[in-house]
C-alpha positions as CSV (number, residue, x, y, z in Angstrom):
1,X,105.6,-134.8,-43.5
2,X,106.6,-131.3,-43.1
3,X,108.5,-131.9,-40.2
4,X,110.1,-134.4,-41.5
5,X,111.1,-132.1,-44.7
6,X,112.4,-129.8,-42.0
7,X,114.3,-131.9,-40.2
8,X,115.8,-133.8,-42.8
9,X,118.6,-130.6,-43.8
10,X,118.0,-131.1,-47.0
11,X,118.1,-127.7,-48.0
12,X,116.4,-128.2,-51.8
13,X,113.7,-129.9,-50.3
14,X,113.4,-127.2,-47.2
15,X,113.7,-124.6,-50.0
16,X,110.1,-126.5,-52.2
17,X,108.8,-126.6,-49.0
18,X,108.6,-122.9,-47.9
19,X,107.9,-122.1,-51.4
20,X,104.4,-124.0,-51.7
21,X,103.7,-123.1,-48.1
22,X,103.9,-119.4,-49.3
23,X,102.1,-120.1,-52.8
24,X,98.8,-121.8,-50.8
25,X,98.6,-119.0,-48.3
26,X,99.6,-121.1,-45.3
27,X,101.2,-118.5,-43.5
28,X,100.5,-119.8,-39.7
29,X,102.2,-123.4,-40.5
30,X,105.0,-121.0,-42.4
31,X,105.9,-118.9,-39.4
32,X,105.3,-122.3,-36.9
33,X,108.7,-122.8,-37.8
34,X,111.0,-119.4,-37.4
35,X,114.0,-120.8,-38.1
36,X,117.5,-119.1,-39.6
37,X,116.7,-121.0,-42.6
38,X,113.6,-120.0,-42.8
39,X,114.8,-115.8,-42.7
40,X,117.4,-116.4,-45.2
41,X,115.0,-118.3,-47.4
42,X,112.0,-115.4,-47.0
43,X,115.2,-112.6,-47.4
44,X,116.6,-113.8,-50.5
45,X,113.2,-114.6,-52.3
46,X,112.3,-110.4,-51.6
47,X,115.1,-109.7,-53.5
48,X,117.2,-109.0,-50.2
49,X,120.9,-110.1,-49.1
50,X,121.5,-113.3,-48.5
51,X,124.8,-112.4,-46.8
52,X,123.0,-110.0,-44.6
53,X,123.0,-111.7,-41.3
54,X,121.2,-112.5,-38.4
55,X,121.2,-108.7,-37.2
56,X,119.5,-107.6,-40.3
57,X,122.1,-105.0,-41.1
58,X,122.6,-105.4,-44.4
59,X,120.5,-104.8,-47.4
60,X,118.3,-103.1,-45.3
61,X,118.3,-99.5,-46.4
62,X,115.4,-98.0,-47.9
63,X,116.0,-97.5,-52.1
64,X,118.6,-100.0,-51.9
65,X,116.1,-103.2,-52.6
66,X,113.7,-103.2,-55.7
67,X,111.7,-103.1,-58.1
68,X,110.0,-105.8,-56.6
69,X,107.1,-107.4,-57.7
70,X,104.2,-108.7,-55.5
71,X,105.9,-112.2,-55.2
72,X,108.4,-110.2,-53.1
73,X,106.8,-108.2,-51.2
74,X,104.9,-110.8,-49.9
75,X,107.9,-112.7,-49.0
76,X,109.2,-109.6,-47.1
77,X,106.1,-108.9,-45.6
78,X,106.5,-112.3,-44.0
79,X,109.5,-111.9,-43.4
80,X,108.7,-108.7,-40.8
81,X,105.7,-110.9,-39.2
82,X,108.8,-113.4,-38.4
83,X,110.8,-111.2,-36.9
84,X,107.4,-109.9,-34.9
85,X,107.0,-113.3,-33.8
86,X,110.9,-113.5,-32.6
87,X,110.1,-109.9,-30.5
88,X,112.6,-108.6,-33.2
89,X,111.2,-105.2,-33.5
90,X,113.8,-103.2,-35.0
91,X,114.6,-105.9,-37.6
92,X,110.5,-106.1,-38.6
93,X,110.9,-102.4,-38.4
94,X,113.6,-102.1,-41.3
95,X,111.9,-104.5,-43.6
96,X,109.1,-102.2,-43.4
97,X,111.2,-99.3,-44.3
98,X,112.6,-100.7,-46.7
99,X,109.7,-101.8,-48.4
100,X,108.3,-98.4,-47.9
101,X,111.4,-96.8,-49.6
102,X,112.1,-99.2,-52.5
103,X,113.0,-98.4,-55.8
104,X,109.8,-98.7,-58.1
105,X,109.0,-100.5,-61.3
106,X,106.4,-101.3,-63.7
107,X,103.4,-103.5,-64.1
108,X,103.4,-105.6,-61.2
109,X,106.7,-104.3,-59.8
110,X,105.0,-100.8,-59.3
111,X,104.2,-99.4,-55.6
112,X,102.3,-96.1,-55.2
113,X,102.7,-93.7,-52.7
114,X,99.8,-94.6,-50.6
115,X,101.2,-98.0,-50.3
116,X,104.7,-96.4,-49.1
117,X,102.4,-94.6,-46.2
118,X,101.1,-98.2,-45.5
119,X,104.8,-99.7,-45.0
120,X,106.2,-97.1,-42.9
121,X,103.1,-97.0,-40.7
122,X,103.5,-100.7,-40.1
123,X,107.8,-99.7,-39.4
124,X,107.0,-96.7,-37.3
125,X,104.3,-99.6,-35.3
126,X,107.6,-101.5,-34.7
127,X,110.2,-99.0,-33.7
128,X,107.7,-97.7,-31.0
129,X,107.7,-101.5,-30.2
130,X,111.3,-101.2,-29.5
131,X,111.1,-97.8,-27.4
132,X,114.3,-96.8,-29.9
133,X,113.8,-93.2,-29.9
134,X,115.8,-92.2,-32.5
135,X,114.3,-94.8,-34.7
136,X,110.9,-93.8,-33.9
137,X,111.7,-89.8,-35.1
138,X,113.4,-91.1,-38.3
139,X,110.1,-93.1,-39.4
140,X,108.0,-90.6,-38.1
141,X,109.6,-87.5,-40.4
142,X,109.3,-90.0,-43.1
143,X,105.4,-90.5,-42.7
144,X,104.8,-87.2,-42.5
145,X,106.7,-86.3,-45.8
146,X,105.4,-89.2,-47.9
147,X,102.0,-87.5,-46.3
148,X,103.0,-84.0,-48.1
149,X,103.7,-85.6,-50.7
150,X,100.4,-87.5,-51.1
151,X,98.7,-84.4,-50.5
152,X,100.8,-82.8,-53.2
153,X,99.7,-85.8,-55.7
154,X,96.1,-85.1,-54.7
155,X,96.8,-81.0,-55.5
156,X,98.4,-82.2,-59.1
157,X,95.4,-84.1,-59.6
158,X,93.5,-81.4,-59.0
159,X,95.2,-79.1,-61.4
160,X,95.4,-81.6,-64.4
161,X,91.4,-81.9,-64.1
162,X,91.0,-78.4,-64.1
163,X,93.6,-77.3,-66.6
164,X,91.8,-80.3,-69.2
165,X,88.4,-78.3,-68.5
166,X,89.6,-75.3,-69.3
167,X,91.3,-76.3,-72.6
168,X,87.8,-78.1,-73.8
169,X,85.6,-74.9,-72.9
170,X,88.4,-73.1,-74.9
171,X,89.6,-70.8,-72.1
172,X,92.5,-69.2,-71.6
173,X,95.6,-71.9,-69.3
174,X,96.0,-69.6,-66.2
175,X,98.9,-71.9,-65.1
176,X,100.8,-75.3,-66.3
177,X,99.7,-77.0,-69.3
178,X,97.9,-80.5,-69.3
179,X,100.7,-82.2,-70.5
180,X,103.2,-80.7,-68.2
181,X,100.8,-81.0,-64.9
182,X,100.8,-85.0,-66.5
183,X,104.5,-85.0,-66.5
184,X,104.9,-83.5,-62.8
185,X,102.3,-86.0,-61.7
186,X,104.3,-88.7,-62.9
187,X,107.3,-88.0,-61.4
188,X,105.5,-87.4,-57.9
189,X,104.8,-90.8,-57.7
190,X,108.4,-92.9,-58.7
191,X,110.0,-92.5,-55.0
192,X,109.9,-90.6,-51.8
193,X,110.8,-87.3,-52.1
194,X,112.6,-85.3,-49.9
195,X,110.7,-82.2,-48.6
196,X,113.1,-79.3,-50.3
197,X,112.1,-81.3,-53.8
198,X,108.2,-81.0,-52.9
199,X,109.4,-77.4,-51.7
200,X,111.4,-76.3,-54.6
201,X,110.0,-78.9,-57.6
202,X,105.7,-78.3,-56.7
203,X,105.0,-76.3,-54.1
204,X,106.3,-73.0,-54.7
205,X,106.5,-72.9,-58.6
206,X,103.1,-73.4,-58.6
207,X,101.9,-71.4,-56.1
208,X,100.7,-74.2,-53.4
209,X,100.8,-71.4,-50.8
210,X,99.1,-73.2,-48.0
211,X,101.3,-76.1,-49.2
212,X,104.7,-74.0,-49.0
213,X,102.9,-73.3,-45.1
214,X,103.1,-77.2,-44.3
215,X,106.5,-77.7,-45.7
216,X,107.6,-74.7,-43.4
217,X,106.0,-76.6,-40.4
218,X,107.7,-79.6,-41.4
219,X,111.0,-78.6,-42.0
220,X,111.4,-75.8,-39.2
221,X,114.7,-72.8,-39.2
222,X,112.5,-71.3,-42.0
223,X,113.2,-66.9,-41.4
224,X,110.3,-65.2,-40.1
225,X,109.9,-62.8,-42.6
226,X,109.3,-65.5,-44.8
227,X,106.6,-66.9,-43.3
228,X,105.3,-63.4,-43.1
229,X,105.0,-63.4,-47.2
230,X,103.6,-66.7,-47.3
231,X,101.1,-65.9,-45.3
232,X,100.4,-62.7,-47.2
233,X,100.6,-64.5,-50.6
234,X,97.8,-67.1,-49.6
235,X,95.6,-65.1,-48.1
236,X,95.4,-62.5,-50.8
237,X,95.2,-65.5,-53.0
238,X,91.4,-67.1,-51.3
239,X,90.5,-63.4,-51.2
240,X,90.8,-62.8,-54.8
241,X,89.5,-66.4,-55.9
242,X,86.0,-65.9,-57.1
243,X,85.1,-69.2,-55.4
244,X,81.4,-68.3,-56.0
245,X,80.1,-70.5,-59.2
246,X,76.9,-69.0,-59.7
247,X,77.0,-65.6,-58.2
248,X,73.4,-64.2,-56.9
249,X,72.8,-60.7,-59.1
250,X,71.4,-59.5,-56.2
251,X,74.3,-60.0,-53.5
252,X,75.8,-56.6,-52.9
253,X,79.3,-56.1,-52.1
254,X,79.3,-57.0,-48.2
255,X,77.5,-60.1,-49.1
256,X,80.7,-61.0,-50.9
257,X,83.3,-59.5,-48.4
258,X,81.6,-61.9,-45.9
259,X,81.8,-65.1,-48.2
260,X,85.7,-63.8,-49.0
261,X,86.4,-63.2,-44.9
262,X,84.9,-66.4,-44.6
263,X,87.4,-68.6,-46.6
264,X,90.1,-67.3,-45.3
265,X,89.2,-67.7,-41.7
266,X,88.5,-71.6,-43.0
267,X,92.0,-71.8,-44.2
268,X,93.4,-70.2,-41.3
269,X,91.6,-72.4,-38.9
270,X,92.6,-76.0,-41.0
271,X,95.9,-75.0,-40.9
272,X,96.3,-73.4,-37.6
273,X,95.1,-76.5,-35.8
274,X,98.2,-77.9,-36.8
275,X,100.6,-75.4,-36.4
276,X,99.8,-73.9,-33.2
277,X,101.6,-73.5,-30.9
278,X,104.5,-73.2,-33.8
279,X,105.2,-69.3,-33.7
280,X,107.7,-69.8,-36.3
281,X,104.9,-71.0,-39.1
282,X,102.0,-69.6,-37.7
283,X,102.2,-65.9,-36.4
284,X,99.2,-65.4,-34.8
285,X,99.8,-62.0,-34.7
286,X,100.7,-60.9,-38.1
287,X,97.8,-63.3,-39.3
288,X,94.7,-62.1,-37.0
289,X,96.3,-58.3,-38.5
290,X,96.1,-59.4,-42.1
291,X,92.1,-60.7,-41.6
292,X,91.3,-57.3,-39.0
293,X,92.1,-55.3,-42.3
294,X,90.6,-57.8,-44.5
295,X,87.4,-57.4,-42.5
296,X,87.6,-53.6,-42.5
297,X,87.9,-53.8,-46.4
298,X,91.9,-52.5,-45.8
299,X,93.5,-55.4,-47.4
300,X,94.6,-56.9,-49.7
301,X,92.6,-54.0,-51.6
302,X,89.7,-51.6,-50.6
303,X,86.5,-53.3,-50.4
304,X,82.9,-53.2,-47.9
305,X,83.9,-54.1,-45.2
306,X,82.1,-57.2,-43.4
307,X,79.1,-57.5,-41.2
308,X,80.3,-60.2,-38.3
309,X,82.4,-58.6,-36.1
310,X,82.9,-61.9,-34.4
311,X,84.1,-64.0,-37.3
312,X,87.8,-63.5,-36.7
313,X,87.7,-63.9,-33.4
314,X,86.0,-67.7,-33.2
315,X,88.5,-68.3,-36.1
316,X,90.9,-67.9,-33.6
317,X,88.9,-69.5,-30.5
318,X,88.7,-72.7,-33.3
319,X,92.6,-72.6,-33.8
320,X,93.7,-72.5,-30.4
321,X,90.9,-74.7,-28.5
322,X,92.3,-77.9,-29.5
323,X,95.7,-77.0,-27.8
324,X,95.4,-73.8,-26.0
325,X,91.8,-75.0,-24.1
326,X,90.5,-72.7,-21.2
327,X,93.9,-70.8,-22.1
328,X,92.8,-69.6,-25.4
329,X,91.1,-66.9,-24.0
330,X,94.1,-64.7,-23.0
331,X,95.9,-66.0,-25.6
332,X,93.1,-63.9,-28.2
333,X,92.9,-60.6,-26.1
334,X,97.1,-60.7,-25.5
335,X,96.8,-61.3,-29.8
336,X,94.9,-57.7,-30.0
337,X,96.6,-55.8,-27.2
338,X,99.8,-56.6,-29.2
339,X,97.7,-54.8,-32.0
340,X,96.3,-51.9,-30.5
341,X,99.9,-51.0,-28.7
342,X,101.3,-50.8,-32.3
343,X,100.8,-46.7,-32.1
344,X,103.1,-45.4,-35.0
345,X,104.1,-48.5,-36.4
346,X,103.9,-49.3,-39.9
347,X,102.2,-52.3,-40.8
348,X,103.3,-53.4,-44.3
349,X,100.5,-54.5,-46.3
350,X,102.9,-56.6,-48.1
351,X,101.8,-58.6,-51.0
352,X,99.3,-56.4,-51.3
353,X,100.7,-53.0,-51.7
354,X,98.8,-51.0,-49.1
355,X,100.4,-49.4,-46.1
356,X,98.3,-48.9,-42.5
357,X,99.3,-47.4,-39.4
358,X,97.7,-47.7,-36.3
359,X,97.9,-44.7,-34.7
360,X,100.3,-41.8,-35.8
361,X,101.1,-40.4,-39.4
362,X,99.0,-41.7,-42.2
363,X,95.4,-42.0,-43.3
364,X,93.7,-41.3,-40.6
365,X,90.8,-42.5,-41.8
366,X,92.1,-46.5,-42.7
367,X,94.2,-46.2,-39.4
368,X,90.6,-45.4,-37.1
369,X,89.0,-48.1,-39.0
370,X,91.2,-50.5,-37.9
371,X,91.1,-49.8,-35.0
372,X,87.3,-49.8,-34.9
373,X,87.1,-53.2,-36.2
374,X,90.1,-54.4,-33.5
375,X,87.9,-53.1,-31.0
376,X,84.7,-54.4,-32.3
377,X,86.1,-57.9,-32.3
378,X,87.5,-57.6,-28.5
379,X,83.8,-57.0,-27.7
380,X,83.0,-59.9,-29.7
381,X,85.5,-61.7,-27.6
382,X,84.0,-60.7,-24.5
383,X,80.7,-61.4,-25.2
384,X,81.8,-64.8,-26.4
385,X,83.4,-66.0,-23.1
386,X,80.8,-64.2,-20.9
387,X,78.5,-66.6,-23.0
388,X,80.0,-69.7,-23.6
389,X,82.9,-70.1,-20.8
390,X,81.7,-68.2,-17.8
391,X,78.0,-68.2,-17.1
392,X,78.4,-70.9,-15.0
393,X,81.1,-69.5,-13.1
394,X,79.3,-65.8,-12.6
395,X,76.3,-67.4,-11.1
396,X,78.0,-69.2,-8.3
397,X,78.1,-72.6,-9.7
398,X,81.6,-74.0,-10.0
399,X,81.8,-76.5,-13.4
400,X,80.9,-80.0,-12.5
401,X,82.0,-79.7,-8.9
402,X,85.4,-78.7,-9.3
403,X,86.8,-76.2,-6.7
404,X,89.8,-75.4,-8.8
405,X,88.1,-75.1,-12.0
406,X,85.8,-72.6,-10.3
407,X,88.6,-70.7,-9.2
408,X,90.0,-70.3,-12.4
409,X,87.1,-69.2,-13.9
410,X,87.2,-66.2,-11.5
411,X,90.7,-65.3,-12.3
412,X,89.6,-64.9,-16.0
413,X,86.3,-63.0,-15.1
414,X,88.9,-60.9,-13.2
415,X,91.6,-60.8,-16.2
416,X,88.5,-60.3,-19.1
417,X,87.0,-57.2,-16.7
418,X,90.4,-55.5,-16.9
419,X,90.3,-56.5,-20.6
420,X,86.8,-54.4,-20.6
421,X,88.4,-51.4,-18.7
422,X,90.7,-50.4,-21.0
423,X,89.1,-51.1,-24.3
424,X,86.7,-48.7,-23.2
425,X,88.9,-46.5,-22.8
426,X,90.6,-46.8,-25.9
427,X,87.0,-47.0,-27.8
428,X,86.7,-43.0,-26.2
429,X,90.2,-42.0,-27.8
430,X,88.8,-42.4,-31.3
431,X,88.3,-39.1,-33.1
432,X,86.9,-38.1,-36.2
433,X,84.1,-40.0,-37.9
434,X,85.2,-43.1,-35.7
435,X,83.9,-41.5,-32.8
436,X,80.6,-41.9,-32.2
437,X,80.8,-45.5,-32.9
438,X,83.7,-45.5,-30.3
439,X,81.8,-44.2,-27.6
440,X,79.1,-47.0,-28.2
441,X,81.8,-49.5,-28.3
442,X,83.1,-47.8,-25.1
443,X,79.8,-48.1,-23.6
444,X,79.6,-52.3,-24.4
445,X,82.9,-52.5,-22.5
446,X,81.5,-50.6,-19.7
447,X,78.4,-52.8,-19.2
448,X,80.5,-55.8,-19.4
449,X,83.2,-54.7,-17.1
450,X,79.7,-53.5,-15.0
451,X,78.6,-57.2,-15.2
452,X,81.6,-59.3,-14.2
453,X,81.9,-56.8,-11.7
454,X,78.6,-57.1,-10.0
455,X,78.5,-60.8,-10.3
456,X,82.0,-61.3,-8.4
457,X,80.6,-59.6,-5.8
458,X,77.6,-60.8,-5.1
């Protein structure tokens, strides 16, 4: 009978047909039959062009279609498994973009943003389909920003519930009221937003530092100095953030300093997975500098400073291991030679307020413990890979058979006992009360240099 229906051109009938085919949820006897009837009857019931055309150019573009309610959609979504089915991948691809991009409603004509991620996963699926590069980078920049700007929703969210918990224990707002994180929420989730809105409209109003960090990744051509104060602003911010809900009366202040170094070497490392190798939105540098003095209790203001001389330094092993690998190494003693070498230069303390120099005028005092703890943590380093990347190497035994490997673990043996040399022999330049613990520093360096040394030629 269907067939008959179908071949019969009688376009009312053709028309019920499709219609209860859709209602019942018999989609595979649907799509049996991809005809140009059958796209211009699935078009125009999701609230598309009729007129549009074979080619699928017209009422296409993303905003231009909607509200649509779920009747719709589904009609659309069919219509991008027909074109599938037809090896039309850009064509599936734009329905999917579309209905990632529509205008939204109420009731059963609303779409939420996690549903937009859905749609333009499915279009990004489609234009890799059709190897169209330039496709392929549109929807990808477009998943990625509705993906800011869920994560935005998720911070509002956040906010709203702790903004209502403060008002009902009767403390003081430090931030957007209830009713105006309720409004901002709202308007979040009516369309995609473009990133300078999440930029200028959320993030940096409200003080989403790490967020402002994402958007900077994102966008790209954002001035270094910039970055620089972002950095500043969200690191002082986890520092001062008594995180601690039930603090232990008898911690003392290192205990704390630790827990404090400690969050910002987490935020550091969930960002910095993503951004490196990105100079431009994470500066390794500047950042490794700004937890060195957090860790010598420098910055952002004067406190004990912490216990682990190795925290910083497996921060960084964490951020660059996932692209860096068996690199990662030279990229963290090239990171602290940059460091040590700055002899007179002033080192902002930004945000903060506090002014170190390494080496030169200023307090001598500040300036020798930062260079203690930059020294302290390039033992740490060396210790680390002598430990966990080269034991293998310095007892004769190339990794897993591989010749080349082997030799490339005795380049860095070679490169991380020149390392030793001259730390040690910065670790003897310290004066004052930094100097004894230089000259045991020194010593370390000497017996690691002594190590590699003897195991390379034995």
């Amino acid at each position: 009978m269907m067939q008959a229906i179908l071949q019969s051109g009688d376009q009312y009938l053709i028309q019920v047909l499709y219609s209860t085919l859709v209602d019942v949820g018999a989609d595979a006897d649907l799509l049996a039959n991809p005809s140009q009837a059958l796209i211009t009857y699935l078009r125009t019931e999701g609230g598309m062009s009729a007129q549009a055309g074979a080619n699928g150019s017209g009422g296409l573009s993303g905003g231009d279609i909607g509200p649509l309610d779920s009747r719709q959609v589904r009609h659309l979504e069919l219509l991008a498994r027909l074109y599938i089915k037809k090896g039309k991948y850009s064509l599936a691809a734009n329905v999917y973009r579309s209905l990632a991009s529509r205008r939204n409603g109420t009731g059963d004509s609303a779409v939420n943003l996690q549903q937009r991620l859905d749609a333009f996963h499915n279009a990004l699926l489609q234009a890799r389909s059709v190897g169209d590069e330039q496709m392929t980078d549109t929807i990808r920049s477009s998943v990625r920003c509705i993906t800011l700007q869920i994560a935005m929703q998720t911070r509002l969210q956040q906010l709203l519930a702790r903004a209502k918990q403060q008002r009902q224990q009767g403390a003081a707002a430090a931030g957007p009221s209830p009713e105006q994180l309720q409004s901002l929420l709202k308007e979040i989730q009516i369309s995609c937003l473009d990133v300078s809105d999440l930029y200028n409209s959320y993030a940096q109003p409200l003080g989403m530092w790490d967020m402002c960090l994402e958007i900077c990744n994102f966008a790209g051509s954002v001035p270094s100095n910039y970055v620089l104060k972002l950095w500043d602003l969200l690191l002082k911010e986890i520092w001062e953030t008594d995180e601690i809900s039930a603090p232990d009366s008898t911690a003392d202040a290192s205990d704390d300093s630790d827990s404090r170094l400690e969050r910002c070497c987490a935020k550091v490392q969930a960002l910095g997975v993503n951004f490196y190798p990105n100079e431009s939105s994470l500066p390794l540098v500047h950042v490794t500098m700004r937890l060195e003095q957090a860790a010598a209790g420098l910055w952002p203001k004067t406190s004990d400073s912490v216990r682990d001389p190795s925290r910083v330094v497996r921060c960084l092993r964490a951020v660059l291991a996932p692209s860096a690998g068996d690199n990662a190494s030279s990229v963290i003693a090239s990171v602290y030679e940059q460091l040590l070498a700055r002899r007179g230069a002033l080192l902002d303390g930004g945000v903060a307020g506090a002014d170190i120099v390494l080496g030169g005028a200023g307090d001598g005092a500040a300036r020798s413990a930062l260079r203690l703890g930059l020294l302290k943590s390039l033992v740490a380093h060396c210790r680390i890979v002598l430990q966990e990347e080269l034991s293998s190497s310095l007892t004769g035994q190339p990794d897993h058979g591989y010749p080349s490997r082997f030799l490339g673990r005795a380049q860095q043996a070679a490169a991380l006992a020149d390392l030793a040399e001259r730390c040690a022999s910065e670790a003897r330049s310290l004066g004052g009360d930094a100097a004894a613990a230089g000259q045991q520093l020194a010593e370390d360096f000497d017996r690691i240099a002594a190590q590699l040394a003897s195991a390379s030629n034995s």
